[in-house]
N, C-alpha and C positions, 0 to 999 in steps of 0.2 A: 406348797413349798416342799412337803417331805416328796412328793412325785419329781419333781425338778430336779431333786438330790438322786431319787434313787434312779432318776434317766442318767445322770450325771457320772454315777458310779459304773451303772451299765455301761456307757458308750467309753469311761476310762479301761473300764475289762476288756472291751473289744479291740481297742487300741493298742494295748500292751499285748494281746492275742495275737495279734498281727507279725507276722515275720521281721523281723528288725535287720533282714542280711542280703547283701547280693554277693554272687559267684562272678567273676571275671576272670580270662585266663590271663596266660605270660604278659601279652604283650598288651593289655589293658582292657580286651574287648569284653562285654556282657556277656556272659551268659545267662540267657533263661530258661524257664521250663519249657523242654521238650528238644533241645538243640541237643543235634546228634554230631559231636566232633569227628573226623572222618582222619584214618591214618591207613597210609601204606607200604613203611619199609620200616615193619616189627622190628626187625636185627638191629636195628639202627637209634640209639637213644634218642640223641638231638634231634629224629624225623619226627621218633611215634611219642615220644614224651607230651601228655597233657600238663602242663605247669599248670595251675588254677593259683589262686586265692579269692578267700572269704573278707567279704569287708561288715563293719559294723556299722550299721545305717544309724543306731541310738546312740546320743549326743550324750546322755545318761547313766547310761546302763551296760553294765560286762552281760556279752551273751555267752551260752554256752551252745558248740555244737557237735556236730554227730554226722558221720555219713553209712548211710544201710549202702549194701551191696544185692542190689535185687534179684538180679535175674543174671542170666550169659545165654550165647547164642552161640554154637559152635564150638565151646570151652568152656570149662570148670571153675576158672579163677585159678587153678593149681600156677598159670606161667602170666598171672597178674600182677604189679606192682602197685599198691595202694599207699603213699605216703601221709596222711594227715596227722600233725603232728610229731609221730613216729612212723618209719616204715615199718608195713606188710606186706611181704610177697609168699604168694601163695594162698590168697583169700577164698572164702568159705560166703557161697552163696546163703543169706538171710543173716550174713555174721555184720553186724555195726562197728563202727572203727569211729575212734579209739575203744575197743570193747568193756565192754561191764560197765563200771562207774565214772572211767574216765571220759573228761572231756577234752573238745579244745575250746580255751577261753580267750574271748575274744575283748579288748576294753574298749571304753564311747568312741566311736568316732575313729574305730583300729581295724588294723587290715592282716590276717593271718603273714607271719616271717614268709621268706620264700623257702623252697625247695618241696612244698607240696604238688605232688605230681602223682597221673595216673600214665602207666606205662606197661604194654602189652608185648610178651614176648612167644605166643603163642601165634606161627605160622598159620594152621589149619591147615586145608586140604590146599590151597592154595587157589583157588576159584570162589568158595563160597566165604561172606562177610563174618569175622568172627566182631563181636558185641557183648558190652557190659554194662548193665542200667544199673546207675546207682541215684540214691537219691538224697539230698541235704537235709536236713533237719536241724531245728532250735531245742533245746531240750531247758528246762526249769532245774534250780537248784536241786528238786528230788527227781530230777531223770526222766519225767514227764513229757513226752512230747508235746510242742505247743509252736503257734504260727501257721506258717503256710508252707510246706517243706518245696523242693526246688528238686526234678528229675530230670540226669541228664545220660547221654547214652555215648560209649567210646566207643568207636567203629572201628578194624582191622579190616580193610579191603583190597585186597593182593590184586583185583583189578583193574584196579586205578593207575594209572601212568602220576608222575610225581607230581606235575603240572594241576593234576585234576582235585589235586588232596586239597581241600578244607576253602577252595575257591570261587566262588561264584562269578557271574558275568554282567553283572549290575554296578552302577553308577549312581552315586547321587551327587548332582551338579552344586547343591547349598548345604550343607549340614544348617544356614539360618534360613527359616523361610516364615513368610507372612501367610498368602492365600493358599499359594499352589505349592508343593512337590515335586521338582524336576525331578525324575529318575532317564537314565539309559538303560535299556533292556536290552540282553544279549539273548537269553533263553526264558523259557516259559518258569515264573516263580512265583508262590504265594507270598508276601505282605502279609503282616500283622503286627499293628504298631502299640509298644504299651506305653502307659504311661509309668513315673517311676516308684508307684505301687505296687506294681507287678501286672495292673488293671489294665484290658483290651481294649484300646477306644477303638480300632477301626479295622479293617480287614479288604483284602484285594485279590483276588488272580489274575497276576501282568502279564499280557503278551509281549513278545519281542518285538522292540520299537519305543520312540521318546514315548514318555510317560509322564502327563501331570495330571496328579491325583490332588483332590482340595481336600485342605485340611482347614477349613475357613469355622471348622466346628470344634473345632481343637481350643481348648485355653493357651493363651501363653505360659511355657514350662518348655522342659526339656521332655524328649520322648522317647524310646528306644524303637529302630525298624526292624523288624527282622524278618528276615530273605527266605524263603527255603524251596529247596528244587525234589522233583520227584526221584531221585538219588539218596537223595539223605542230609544231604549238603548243606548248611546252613550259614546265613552271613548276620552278624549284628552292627547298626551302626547307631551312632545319638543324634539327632536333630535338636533345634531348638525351634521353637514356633513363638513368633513373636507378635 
């Protein structure tokens, strides 16, 4: 009996360990780890603005979170906009936002207000990708990291024609499927489907051309696909598998 309790206790700490949050931008879509948003007319708000929000997956519990600013590629953060919360412009690579003690807090089953945006005003040479990885994290009453944090990358590409910004050339014919997976393939993309734990149940490299991929190994749930091209370019969409 005291083993049963103390597996009990165990597998309650793993669960409450667990990340309790997803990222989605403006317009509703997932974001997951490793999706690289792609933007091309800096000058421009309404082009290069990332709008995000953070949702609260616990039915229970206020979470608290935190975004690091990791790295940049081509630029300092000095012509960065970081809103969460409060804005910051002008960020400090390794610096966390909201800094020091604060948080942003988040209640059961709540989705950060809007006007949280990341927003790049830094040109660059005008040829090469300027980038910004930043990464999400849950933090514990004493400021503690905890969960499974969420890293995503903002891209400035002075390359790209307007057309080409944040697009992919993929189809899926059902967002409801049973066996198979219709897709349209327009260009060569990786596949990689989660489940809505954040967990990888399957993975693919499509060529261009219909596509039915089985997902006959799949539970019924909802699933997240996510698209991504040798560019950087990333697409998320939900399925249900029934």
């Amino acid at each position: 009996m005291k083993k049963n309790l103390l597996l009990l206790c165990m597998l309650f700490v793993a669960i409450t360990m667990n990340a309790q949050f997803t990222v989605e931008d403006g317009d509703g879509n997932p974001i997951v780890d490793g999706d690289i948003a792609v933007f091309n007319i800096a000058a421009d708000f309404s082009e290069s603005s990332l709008d995000f929000f953070v949702n609260n997956t616990s039915a229970t519990d206020d979470i608290n979170m935190k975004i690091e600013f990791v790295s940049a590629l081509n630029a300092d953060g000095s012509k960065m906009e970081l809103c969460f919360g409060l804005c910051y412009t002008g960020i400090i690579i390794g610096q966390v936002y909201p800094p020091g003690s604060d948080v942003v807090t988040i209640a059961p089953g709540g989705q950060t207000l809007p006007g949280n945006h990341m927003y790049n005003f830094e040109l660059g040479d005008g040829v090469n990708p300027v980038e910004y990885v930043f990464r999400f994290y849950q933090v514990d009453g004493g400021g503690n990291e905890i969960g499974t944090p969420l890293s995503m990358t903002y891209r400035y590409d002075p390359t790209l024609s307007v057309n080409d910004v944040n697009k992919l050339d993929v189809a899926v014919k059902s967002t409801v499927v049973t066996s198979e997976l219709e897709l349209s393939i327009n260009e060569d993309v990786d596949l990689v489907i989660y489940d809505l734990q954040g967990r990888v149940v399957q993975q693919e490299k499509l060529s261009v051309g219909q596509q039915s991929i089985s997902v006959s190994n799949l539970r019924s749930q909802m699933y997240l696909l996510h698209f991504s091209n040798d560019r950087g370019i990333s697409e998320t969409t939900k399925i249900v598998v029934k």
